[in-house]
N, C-alpha and C positions, 0 to 999 in steps of 0.2 A: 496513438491513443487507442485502449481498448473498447470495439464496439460493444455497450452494452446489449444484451441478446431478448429481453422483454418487449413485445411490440407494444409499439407507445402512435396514440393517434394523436395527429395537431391539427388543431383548427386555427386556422387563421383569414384573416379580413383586410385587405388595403385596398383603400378607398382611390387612390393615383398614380401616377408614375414613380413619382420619390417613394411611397410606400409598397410600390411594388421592387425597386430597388433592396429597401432596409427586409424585405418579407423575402426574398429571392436569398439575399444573405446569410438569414438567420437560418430559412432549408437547409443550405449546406451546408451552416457549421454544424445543426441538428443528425443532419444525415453522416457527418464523421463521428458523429457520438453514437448512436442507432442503426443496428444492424436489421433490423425492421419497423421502420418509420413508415406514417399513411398520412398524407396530407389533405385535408378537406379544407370548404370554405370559399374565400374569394378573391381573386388575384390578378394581374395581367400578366403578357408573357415572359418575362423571367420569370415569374414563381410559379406560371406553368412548364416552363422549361425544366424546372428542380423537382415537379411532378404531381403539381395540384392540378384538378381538375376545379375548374371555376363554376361556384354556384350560378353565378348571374355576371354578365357582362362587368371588370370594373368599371368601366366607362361611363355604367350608370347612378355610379356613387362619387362621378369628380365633377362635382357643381360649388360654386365658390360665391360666398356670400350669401346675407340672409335673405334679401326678397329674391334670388333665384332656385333657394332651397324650396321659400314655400311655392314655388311655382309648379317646381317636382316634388311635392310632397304625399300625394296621393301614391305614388309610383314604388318612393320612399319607402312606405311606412307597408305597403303590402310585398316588399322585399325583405324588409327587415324582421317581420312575420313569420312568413315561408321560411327565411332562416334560422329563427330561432327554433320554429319549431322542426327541422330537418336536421339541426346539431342538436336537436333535444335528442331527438331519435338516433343519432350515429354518435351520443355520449363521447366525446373526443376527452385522452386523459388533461388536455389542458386548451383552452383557447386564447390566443394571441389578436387583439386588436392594436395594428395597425394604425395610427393617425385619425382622422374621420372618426374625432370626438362624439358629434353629435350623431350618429351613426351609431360605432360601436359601444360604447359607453351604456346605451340604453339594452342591447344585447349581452356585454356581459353581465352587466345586473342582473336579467334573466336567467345567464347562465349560473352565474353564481349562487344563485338562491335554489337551484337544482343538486349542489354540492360539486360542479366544474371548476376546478381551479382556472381562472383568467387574471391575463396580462396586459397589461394595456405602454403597447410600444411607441411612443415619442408624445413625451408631455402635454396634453391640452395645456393652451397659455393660461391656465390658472390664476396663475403671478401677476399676470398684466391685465384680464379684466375677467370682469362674474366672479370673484373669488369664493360666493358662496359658492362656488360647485364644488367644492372640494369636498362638502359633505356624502353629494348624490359618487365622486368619486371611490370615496373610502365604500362604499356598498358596494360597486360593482367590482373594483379591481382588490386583487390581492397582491398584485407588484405593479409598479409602474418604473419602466426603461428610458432612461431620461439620458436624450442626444444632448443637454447641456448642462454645466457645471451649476449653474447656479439652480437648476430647479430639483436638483435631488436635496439639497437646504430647504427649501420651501416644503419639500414632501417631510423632512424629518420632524418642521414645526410643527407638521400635523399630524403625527405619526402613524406615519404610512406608508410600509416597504416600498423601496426606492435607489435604484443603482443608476451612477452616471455611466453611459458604455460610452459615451466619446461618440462621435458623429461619421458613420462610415464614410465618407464623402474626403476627411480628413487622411482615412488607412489609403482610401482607390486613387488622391492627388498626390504627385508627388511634391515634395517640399520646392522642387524647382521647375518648374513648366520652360518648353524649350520651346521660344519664339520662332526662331529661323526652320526646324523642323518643322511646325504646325503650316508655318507660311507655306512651305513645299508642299506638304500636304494637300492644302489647300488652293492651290495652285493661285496664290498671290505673290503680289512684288516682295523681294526680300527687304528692298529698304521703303523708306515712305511711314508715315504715317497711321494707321489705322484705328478707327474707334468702332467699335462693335456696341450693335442694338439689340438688345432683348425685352421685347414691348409685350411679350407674355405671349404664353401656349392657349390658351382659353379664348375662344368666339369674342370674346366680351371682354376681354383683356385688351385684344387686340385694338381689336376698334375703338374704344377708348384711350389706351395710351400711343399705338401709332403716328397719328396723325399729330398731336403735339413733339413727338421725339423729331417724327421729318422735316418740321417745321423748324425746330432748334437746330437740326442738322443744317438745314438751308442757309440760315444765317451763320452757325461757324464756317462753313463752304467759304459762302462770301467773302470772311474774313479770314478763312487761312486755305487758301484753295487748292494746297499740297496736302488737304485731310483726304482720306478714302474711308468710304462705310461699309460694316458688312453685317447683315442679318441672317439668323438660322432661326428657321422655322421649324416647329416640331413635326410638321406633317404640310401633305401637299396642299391638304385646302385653306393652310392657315396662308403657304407661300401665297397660293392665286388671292387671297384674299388681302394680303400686304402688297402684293404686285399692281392690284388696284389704284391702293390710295399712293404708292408712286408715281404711279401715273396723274393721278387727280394733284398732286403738291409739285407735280414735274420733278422731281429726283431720281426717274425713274434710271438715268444714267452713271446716278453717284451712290447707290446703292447696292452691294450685291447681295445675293439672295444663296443662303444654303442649307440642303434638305437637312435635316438632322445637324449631326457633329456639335451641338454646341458647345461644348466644352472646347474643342479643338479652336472654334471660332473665339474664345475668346483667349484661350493661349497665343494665339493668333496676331490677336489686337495690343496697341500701345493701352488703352482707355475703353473704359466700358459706360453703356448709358442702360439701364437698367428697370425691372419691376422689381418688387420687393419679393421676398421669399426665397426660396431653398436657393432659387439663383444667386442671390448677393454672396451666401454662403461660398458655393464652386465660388466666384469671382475671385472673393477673398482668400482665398486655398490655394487659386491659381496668381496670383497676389498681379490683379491689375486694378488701378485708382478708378474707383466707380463715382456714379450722379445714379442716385436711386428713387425714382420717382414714383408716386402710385395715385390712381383714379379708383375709388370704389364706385359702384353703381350709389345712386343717391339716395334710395331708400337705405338700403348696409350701409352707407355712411352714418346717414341719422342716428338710427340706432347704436352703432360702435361707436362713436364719441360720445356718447352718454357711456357709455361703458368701461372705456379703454382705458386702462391705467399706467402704464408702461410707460418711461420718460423717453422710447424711442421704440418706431414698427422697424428697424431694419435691421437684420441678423450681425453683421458688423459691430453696430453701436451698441447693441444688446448687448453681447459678448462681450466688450472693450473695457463698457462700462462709463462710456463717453463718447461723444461724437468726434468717431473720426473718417465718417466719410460723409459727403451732404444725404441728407435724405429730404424729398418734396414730397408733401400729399394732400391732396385733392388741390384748391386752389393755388396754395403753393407750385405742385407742378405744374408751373406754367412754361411757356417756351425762354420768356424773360430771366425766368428762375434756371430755367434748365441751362440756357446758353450761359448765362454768369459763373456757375458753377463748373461747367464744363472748362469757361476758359483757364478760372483758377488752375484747375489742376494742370492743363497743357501750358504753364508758367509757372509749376513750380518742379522742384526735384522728386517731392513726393517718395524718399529712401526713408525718411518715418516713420509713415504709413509703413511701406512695406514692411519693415520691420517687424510692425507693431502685427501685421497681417500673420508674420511667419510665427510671433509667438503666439498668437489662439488658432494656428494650425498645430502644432506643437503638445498646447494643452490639449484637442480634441480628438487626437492621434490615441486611440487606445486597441485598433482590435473591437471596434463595437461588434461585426456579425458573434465572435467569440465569447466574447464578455455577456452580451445576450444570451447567447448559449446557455453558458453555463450557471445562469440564473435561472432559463427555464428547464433544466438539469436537476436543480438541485428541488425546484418544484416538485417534480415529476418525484423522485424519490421522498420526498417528504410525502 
């Protein structure tokens, strides 16, 4: 492909890891197209690796749920400030928000009413609750990059550019994940058992859903006591801080602990026991039978069930279009809930599922960083 030769400045914004991910992506397939590209904005290190210099720590925009937004909301909102008004001043030809709806969403509005062309990359759940926002939406954005099929429909009823690019996650898995490799890797037994925990990367993830997973763990132990566990933590302090409550639920022996690699970890495993979010997603991509369970804090509970409209929270079921894998939340996940579920699937065949897994890897398989691209490509010359 011919580098176009006009310098084009990008602003962009990811609010997390996953959207540091799909933002780190979209650099390079920008930077095959652009022979003098300048990235501004805000990012973690992959998308400073592709060559952004980061406004503000990301780390200060990855808080999850509503009473701990407003806890950090003084901090929020004079970030949100300083940036608008430092992209006002360094006029970028197009700005790219990244996920962290309520974040950027209120910045491109800004932007856009300045005459900035802005993009708003991976759907607010619209579809599934607050649907009036779709009004405050059509203000701010001028495209919206939508990781799944069914909400660029949604954007057309209300008409408002909108491209399915397919979910990078789907291009970077391979359609077959190799057990026996991950295990070596991993320096696990080749045969045996394995169920992998993923009880969340967040302070308040953890310690919430932890302690009920080790619990459910305890008792299948009991009852099938050729299972092994193995948990990857995203960083050191999340391990020291699960390494605790092992200690406190005594599992501390049946448990292993691994820095990063999750994905490897759950290539790894026969079964997976799960938080909701972009994880179910990997799971199903790397096609192992999950129990998807989730605790909000109780205040963001309150509120989100008056809101929530969606006949399912897990990426899975979403996609399917039916429930095909359990999902628990709040009371539901309970250890009762979790261990029944769990045994289902260690007694069945579960080749359905998988199937069913390999066709909506299949549909979301498109080339997103590319497909992105060349939407905001065609921005830029328009």
């Amino acid at each position: 492909m011919d580098k176009a030769q006009t310098p084009v400045k990008v602003a962009l914004v990811a609010g997390e890891h996953s959207g540091d991910i799909l933002g780190s992506g979209l650099m390079a397939a920008l930077k095959s197209r652009y022979q003098d590209v300048e990235f501004i904005g805000v990012g973690g290190p992959l998308m400073e690796r592709e060559g952004l210099s980061s406004f503000f720590p990301m780390e200060d925009l990855s808080i999850m749920g509503l009473a701990e937004v407003v806890r950090h909301l003084p901090k929020l909102l004079k970030h949100r400030r300083q940036l608008v008004e430092f992209l006002k001043q360094q006029q970028p030809d197009v700005f790219i928000g990244i996920d962290a709806p309520d974040f950027n969403l209120t910045v491109e509005k800004r932007l856009k009413a300045t005459g900035i062309k802005t993009v708003h990359y991976v759907s607010p759940s619209v579809w599934a609750w607050r649907k009036g926002r779709i009004k405050g939406i059509k203000e701010a954005v001028d495209h919206v990059l939508c990781l799944l099929p069914f909400e660029k429909q949604f954007y057309d009823q209300h008409d408002l550019p909108a491209t399915f690019v397919g979910h990078p996650l789907a291009d970077a898995i391979p359609r077959e994940s190799d057990k026996v490799a991950a295990r070596s890797d991993l320096g696990l037994a080749e045969s045996g058992t394995y169920i992998g925990l993923l009880p969340g990367s967040r302070k308040g993830e953890l310690a919430r859903m932890a302690p009920v997973f080790l619990h459910a763990c305890k008792t299948l132990k009991a009852n099938h006591p050729e299972l092994q566990f193995v948990a990857p933590m995203v960083n050191q302090a999340r391990a020291d801080e699960l390494r605790s409550l092992l200690t406190e639920s005594g599992m501390q022996a049946d448990v292993q602990i691994v820095l990063g690699r999750s994905r490897e970890v759950m290539s790894a495993c026969d079964y997976l026991l799960l938080t909701s979010g972009t994880v179910a997603l990997e799971a199903l991509l790397i096609k192992r039978p999950m129990v998807v369970a989730y605790r909000f804090a109780w205040l963001s509970y309150q509120i989100i069930k008056r809101l929530f409209h969606a006949p399912f929270f897990s990426l899975p079921n979403l996609l399917a279009g039916r429930a095909i894998v359990p999902e628990l939340a709040q009371s539901d996940a309970s250890v009762d809930r979790i261990v029944a579920n769990m045994e289902q699937l260690l007694q069945s065949d579960n080749q359905a599922l998988l199937e069913q897994f390999d066709s909506i890897h299949q549909q979301l398989d498109q080339s997103a960083s590319q497909v992105a691209a060349d939407v905001v490509s065609k921005l830029l010359k328009n």
